[in-house]
Steps between C-alpha positions, in 0.01 A plus 500: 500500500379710802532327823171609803475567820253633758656698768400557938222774372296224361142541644372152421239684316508171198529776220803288385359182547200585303653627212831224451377186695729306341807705643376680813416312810338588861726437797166457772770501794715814400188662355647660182559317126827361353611387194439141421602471176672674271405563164697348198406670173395842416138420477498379930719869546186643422315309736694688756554793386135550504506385861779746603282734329175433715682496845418796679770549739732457220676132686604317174823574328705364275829440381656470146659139451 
C-alpha cells in the first residue's frame, strides 16, 4: 500500500482536498494541505492518486509500504 504526503511547495490551492476529502486536509495556519488519513485498500489509493495527479506544483508523493 502506498503511503502520501504533501511536501513545503504546497500552494494551498485545495486541488487535493477537492479530489480525496477523505484523506487530504487544509492546515489554515501553515497554509498548505497534509495528509489526514491514509488510505487502506486499493480502491482509497486511487482516491489519491488522482489527487497527486491534479496538484499542480507536483507537492504529493508517495512511498511504497
Amino acid at each position: 500500500m502506498k503511503k502520501f504526503a504533501v511536501d513545503e511547495n504546497c500552494i494551498a490551492c485545495d486541488a487535493c482536498t477537492i479530489e480525496a476529502p477523505g484523506f487530504f486536509s487544509m492546515n489554515e495556519d501553515e497554509g498548505c494541505a497534509f495528509v489526514s488519513t491514509q488510505p487502506k485498500n486499493k480502491s482509497e489509493e486511487e482516491v489519491c492518486n488522482e489527487a497527486l495527479e491534479a496538484c499542480p506544483v507536483e507537492a504529493i508523493s508517495f512511498t511504497e509500504g
